[in-house]
C-alpha positions as CSV (number, residue, x, y, z in Angstrom):
1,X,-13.2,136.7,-29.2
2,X,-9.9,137.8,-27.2
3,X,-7.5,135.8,-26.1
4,X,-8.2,134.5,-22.0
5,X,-5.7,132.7,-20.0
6,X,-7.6,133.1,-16.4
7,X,-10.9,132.1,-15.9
8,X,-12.9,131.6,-12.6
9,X,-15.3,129.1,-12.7
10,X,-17.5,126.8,-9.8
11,X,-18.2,122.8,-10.0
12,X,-20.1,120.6,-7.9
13,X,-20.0,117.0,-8.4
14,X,-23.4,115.0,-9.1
15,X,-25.5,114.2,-5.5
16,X,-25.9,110.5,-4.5
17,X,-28.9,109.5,-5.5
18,X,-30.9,108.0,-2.0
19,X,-31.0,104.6,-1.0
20,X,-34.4,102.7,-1.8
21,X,-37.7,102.2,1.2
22,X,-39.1,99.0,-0.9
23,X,-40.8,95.7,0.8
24,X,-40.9,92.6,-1.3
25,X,-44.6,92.0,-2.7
26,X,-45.2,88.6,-4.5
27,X,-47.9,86.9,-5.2
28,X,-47.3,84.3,-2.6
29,X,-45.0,86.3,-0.5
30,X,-47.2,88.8,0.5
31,X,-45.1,90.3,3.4
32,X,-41.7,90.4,2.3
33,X,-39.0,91.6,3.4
34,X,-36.8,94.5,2.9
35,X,-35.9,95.0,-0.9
36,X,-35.1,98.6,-0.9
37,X,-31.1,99.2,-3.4
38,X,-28.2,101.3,-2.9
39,X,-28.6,104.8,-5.1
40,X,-26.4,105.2,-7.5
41,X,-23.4,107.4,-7.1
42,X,-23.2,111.1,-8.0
43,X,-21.2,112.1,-11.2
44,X,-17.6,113.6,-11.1
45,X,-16.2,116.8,-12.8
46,X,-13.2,116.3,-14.9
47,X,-11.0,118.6,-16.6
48,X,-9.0,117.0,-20.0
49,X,-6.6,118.5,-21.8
50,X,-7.5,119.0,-25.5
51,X,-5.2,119.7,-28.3
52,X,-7.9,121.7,-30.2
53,X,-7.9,124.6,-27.6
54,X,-6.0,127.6,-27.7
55,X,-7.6,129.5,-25.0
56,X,-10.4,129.3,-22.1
57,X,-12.8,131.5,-24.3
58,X,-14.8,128.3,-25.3
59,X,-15.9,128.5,-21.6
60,X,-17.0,132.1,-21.8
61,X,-20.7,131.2,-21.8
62,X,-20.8,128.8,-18.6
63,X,-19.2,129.5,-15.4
64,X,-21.2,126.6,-12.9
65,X,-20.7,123.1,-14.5
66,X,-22.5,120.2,-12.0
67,X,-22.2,116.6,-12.9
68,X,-25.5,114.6,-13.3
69,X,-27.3,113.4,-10.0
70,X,-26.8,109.3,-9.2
71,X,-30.2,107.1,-9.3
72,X,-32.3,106.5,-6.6
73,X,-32.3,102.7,-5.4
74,X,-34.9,100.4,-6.4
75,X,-37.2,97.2,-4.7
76,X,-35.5,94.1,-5.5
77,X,-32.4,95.5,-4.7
78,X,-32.2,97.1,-7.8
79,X,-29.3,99.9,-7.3
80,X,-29.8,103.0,-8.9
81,X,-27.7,104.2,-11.9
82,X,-24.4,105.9,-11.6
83,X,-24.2,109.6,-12.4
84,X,-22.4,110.2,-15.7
85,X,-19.2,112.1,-15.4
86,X,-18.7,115.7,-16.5
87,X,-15.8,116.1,-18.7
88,X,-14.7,119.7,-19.5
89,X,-12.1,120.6,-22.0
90,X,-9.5,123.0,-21.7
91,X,-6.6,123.7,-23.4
92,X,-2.9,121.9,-22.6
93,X,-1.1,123.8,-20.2
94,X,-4.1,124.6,-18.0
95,X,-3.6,125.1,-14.4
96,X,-6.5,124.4,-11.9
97,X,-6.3,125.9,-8.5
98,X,-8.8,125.9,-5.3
99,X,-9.2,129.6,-5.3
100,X,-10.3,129.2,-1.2
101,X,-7.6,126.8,0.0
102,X,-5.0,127.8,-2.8
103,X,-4.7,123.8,-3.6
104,X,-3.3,122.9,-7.3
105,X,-5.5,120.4,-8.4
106,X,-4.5,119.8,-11.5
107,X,-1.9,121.2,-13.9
108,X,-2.6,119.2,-17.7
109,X,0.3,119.2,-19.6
110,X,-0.6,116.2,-22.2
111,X,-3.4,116.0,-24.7
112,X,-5.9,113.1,-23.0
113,X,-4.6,113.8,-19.4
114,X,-7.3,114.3,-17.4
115,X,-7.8,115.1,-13.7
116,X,-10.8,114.8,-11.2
117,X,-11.8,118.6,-9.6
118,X,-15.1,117.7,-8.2
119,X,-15.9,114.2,-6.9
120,X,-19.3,112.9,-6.9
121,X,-21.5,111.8,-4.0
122,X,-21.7,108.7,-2.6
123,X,-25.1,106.7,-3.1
124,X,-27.3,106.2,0.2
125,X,-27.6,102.4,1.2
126,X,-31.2,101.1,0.9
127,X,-33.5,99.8,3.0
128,X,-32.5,96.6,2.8
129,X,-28.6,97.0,4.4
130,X,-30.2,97.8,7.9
131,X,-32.2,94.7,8.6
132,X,-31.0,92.5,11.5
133,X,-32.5,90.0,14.2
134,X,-33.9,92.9,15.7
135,X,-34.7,95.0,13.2
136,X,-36.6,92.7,10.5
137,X,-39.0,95.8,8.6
138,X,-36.6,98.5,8.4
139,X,-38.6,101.7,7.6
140,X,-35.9,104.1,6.5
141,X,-33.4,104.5,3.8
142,X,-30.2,106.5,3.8
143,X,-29.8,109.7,1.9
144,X,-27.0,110.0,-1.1
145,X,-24.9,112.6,0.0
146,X,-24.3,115.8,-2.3
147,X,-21.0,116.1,-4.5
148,X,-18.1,118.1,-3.9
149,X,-18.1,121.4,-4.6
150,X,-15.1,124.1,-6.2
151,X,-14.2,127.7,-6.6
152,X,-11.4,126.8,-9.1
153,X,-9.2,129.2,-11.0
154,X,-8.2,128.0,-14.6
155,X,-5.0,129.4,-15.3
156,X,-2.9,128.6,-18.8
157,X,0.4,128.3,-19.3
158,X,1.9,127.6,-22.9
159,X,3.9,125.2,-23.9
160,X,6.1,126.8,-26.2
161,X,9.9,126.3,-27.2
162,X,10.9,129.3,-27.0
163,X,10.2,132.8,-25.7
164,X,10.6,136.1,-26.5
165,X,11.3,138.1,-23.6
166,X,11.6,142.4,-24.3
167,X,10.1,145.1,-23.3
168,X,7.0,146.8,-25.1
169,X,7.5,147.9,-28.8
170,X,10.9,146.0,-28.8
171,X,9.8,144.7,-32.1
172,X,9.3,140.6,-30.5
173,X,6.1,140.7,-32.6
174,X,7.7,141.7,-35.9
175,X,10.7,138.9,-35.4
176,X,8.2,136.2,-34.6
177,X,6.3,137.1,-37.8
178,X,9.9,137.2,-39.4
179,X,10.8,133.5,-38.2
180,X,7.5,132.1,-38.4
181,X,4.0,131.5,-40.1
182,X,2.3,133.4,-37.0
183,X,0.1,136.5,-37.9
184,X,0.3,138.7,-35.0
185,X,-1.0,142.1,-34.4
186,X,1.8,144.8,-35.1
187,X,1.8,148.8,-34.7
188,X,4.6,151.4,-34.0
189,X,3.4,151.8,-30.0
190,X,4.0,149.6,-26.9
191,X,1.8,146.7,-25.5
192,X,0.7,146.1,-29.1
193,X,0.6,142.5,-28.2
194,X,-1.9,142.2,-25.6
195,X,-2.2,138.7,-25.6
196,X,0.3,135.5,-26.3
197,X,1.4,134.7,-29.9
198,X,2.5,131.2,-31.1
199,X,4.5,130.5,-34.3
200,X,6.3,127.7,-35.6
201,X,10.0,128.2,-36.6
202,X,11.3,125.3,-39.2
203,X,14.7,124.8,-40.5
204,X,14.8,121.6,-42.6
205,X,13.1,118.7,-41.0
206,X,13.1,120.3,-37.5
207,X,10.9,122.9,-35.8
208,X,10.1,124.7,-32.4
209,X,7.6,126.5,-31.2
210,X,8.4,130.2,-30.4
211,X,5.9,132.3,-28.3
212,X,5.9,136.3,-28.3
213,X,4.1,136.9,-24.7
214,X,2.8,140.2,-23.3
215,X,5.3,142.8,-23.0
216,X,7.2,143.3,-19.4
217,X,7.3,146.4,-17.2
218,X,9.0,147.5,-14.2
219,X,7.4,145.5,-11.4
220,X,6.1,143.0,-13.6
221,X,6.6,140.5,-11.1
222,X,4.2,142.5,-8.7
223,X,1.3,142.4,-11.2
224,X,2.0,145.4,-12.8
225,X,1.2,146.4,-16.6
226,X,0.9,142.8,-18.0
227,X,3.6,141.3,-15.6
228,X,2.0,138.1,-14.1
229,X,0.2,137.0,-17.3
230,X,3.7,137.5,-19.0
231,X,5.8,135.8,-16.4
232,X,2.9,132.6,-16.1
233,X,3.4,131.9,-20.2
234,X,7.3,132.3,-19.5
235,X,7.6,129.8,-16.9
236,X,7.4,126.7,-19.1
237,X,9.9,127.5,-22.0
238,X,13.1,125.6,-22.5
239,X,15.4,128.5,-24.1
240,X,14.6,132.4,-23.7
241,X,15.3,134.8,-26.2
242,X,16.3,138.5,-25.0
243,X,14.9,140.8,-27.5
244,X,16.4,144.3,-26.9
245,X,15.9,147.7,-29.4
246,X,19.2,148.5,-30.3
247,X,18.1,152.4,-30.1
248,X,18.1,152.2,-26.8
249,X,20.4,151.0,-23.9
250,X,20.1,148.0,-24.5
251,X,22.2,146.7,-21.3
252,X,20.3,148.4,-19.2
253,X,17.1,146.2,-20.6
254,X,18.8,143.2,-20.2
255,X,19.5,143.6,-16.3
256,X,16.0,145.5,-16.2
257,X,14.3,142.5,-18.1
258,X,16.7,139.8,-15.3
259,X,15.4,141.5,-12.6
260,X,11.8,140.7,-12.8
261,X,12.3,137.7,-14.2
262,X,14.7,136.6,-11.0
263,X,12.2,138.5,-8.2
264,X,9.6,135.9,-10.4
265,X,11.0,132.6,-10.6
266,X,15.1,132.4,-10.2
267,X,14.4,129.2,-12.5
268,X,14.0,131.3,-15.1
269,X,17.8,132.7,-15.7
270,X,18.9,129.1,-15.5
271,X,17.1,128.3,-18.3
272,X,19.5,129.1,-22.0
273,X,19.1,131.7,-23.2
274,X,20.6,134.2,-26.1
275,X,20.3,137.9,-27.1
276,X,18.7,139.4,-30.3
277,X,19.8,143.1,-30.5
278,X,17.2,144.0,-32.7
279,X,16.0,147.1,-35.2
280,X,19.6,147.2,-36.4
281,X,18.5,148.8,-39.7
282,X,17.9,151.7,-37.7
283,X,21.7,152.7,-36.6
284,X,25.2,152.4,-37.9
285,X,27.5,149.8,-37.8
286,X,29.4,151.5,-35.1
287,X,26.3,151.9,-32.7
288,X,25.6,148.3,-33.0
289,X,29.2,147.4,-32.2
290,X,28.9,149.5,-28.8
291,X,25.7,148.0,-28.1
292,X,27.1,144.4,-28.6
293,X,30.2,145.1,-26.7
294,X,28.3,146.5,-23.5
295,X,26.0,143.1,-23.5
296,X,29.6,140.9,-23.5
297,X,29.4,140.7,-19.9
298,X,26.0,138.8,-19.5
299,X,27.8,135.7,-21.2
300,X,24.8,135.4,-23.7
301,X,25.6,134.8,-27.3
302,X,24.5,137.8,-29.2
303,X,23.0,137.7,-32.9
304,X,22.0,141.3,-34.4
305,X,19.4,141.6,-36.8
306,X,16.3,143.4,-38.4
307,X,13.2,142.0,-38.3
308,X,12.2,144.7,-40.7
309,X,14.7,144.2,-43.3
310,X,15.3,140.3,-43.3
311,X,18.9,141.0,-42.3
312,X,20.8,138.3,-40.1
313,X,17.6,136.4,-39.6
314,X,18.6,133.2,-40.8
315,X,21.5,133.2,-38.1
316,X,18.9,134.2,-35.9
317,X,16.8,130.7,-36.6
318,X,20.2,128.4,-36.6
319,X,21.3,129.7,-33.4
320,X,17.8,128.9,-31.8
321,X,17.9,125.5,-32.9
322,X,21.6,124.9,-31.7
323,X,20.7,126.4,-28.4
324,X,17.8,124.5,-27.8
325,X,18.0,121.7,-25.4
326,X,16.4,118.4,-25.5
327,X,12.9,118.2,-24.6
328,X,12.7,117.6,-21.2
329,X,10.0,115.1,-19.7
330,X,7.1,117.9,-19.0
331,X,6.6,117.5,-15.4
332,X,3.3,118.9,-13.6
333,X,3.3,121.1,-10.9
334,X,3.4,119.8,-7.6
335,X,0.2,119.1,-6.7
336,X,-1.0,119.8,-3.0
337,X,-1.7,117.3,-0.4
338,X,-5.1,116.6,0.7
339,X,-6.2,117.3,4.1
340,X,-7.9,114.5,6.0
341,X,-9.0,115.2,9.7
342,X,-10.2,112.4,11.8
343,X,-11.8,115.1,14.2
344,X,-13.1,113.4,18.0
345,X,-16.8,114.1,19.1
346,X,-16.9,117.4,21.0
347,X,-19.9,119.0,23.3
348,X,-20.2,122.4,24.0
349,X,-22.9,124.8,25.2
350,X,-25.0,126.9,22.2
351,X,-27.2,129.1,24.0
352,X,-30.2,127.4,25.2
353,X,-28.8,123.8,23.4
354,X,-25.9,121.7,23.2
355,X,-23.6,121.4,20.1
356,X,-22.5,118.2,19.3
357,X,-19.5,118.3,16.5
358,X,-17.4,115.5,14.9
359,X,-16.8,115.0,11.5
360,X,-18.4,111.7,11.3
361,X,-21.1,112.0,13.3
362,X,-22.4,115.2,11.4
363,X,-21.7,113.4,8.2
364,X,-24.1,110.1,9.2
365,X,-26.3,112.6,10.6
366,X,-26.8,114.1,7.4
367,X,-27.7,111.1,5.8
368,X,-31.3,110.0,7.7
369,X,-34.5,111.8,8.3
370,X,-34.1,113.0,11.9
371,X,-38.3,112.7,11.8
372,X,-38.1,109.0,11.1
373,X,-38.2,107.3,14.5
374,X,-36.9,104.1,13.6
375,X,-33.9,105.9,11.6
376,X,-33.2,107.6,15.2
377,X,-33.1,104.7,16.5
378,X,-30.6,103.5,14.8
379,X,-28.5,106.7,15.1
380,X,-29.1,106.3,18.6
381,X,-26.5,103.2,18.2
382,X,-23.8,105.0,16.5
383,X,-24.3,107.9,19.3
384,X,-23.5,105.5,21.8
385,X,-20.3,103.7,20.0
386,X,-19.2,107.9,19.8
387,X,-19.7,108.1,23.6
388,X,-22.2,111.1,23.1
389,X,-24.4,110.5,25.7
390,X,-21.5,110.5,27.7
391,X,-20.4,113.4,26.4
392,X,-23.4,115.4,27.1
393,X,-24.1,114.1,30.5
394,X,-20.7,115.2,32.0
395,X,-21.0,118.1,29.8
396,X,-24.2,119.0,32.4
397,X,-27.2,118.6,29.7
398,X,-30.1,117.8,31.4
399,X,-33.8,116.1,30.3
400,X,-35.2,118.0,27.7
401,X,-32.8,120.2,26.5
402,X,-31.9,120.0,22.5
403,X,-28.8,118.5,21.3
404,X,-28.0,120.1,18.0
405,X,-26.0,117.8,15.5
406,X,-25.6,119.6,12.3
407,X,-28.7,120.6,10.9
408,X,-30.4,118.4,12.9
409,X,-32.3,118.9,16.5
410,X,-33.2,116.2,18.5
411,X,-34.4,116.0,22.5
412,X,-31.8,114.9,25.4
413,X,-33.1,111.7,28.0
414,X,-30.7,110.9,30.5
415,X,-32.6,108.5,31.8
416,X,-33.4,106.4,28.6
417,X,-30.1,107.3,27.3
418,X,-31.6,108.5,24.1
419,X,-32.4,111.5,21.8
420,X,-35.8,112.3,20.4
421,X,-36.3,113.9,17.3
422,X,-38.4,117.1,17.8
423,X,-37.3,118.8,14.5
424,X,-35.2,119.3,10.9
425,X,-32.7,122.2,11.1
């Protein structure tokens, strides 16, 4: 299976389960009182970083995860159970992003971190929570509302050492082969590596990481070729290795190579960073002399060698590990702030009705059976303590006409102050 470092995928957390309509039965208590339990909360969705996982290919087969459903309440009181949790694993490095507000929700950079995508629903309160002096048999129950639901974009980002940064066919594959135990795919033609290759370079008792990552065009940084899947791998590396092909200009590939990597992220030429004029086997001494001396100016140390012949490698591997710094606490991207709106209750006309908005009113709306009398009744309470009646009788509504409050219609009384439900949007 290839190689995927971007996946779409959707996730809704688990529904509340609805509170419980129970009356007490005994034996000697034969008309009880209300009994009914909360329902149970819905289940979240989680993402946890694994250290296992390579790649988002184990998630091929599923793009809609949904947590389990919370418990409906029970007589006695008897809550309902909590939704379990849905965990999904994904490798380290893995980005998640709200692909319609653009909102990073996550960004995993330890194995066992874990981050909440979806949250589940709250459970509906039971019978039993709305009896009062007045209101002694309560025949309604609130709903559980339903979990939160995502478009989220899984995006990874290794966590390498170091990385190899060159054009296509500059021979980055062959070196990493050369300095490590990696494997990777190698031919005489560009964009041979189509996806990112990890090795692990040792020298003693110490070893790095060193990642060989798509190969970089002009206007990489734009999307082009395999630009942005080259650039995202790039971004978390502590030391950058310029591979350039000694056959060709290879100062001109180094400012080329600076370019995109500066219109990307100017982080990136902060990081250290050294050049490996490569394919040396391939010219004479005095060819690799000029190259070196037109590279003097970038201020990079410079170590020629041949991946294909062996020759200078071991300098190669020293000077990576006297270059590297220190590993740096691995922070997470900065995560975006959530959005919470504490909207007023608005009128306004809707054709032959009247729309009634306001975050929380719509919400509590939601949650009872507009064709249960007595749970319009109590709505009718909250309606008042919103000043909607208000609202609707200086907007100019008038006997009879519907008030629509989200899905919901119900009847306007001036009069009686009062709405009657006449239907279930």
């Amino acid at each position: 299976m290839a190689f995927r470092d971007v996946l779409d995928i959707t996730v809704q957390g688990g529904k509340g389960g609805d509170g419980g309509l129970s009356f007490l039965r005994l034996k000697y208590i034969p008309r009880g009182g209300p009994d009914g339990g909360h329902g149970g909360d819905g289940g979240s969705v989680y993402l946890e970083a694994v250290g296992d996982v390579a790649s988002l290919d184990q998630l091929l087969g599923q793009r809609f995860y949904r947590a389990p459903t919370g418990g409906q309440g029970e007589g006695r009181k008897r809550a309902g159970r909590r939704g379990e949790d849905l965990i999904i694993p994904v490798p380290v490095g893995t980005v998640a992003v709200d692909r319609d507000s653009g909102e990073v929700l996550a960004d995993l950079v330890r194995i066992g971190e874990r981050a909440l995508i979806a949250k589940g629903g709250l459970g509906g309160r039971g019978n039993s929570s709305f009896a009062n002096s007045t209101r002694r048999t309560p025949r309604f129950a609130e709903y559980g509302t339903p979990g939160e639901k995502r478009r989220v974009r899984l995006e990874l980002r290794l966590i390498a050492d170091v990385g190899l940064v060159g054009y296509p066919n500059a021979g980055k594959s062959s070196l990493l082969a050369a300095l490590s135990n990696a494997k990777p795919q190698i031919a005489s033609y560009p964009f041979t590596t189509l996806s990112p290759n990890l090795g692990v370079v040792e020298e003693g008792l110490k070893r790095l990481t060193l990642a060989d990552i798509p190969g970089i065009i002009a206007g990489a940084h734009e999307g082009k070729g395999l630009g942005l899947e080259f650039l995202r791998h790039i971004s978390r590396t502590r030391l950058l290795v310029y591979v350039l092909d000694v056959t060709e200009p290879p100062r001109l590939a180094l400012e080329a190579l600076q370019s995109e990597l500066q219109a990307y992220d100017p982080q990136l030429l902060k990081l250290p960073a050294l050049i490996a004029l490569n394919k040396i086997d391939l010219v004479d001494e005095a060819t690799v002399a000029a190259a070196s001396q037109s590279l003097a100016p970038s201020g990079l140390a410079i170590v020629s060698v041949s991946a294909l012949t062996g020759t200078q490698l071991e300098t190669l591997r020293k000077a990576l590990f006297a270059l590297l710094p220190a590993r740096p606490e691995l922070r997470p991207l900065p995560q975006s702030a959530r959005v919470v709106r504490t909207d007023g209750v608005r009128v306004e006309r809707e054709g032959e009705a009247w729309r009634v908005r306001g975050a929380e009113l719509e919400a509590l709306v939601a949650r009872f059976d507009p064709n249960n009398r007595e749970a319009v009744s109590y709505l009718q309470h909250f309606f008042a303590a919103q000043g909607v009646y208000k609202l609707l009788k200086k907007a100019g509504a008038q006997d009879g006409e519907d008030v629509r409050i989200g899905a919901s219609v119900f009847e306007y009384f001036a009069e009686r102050a009062q709405a009657e439900p006449t239907a279930n949007g």
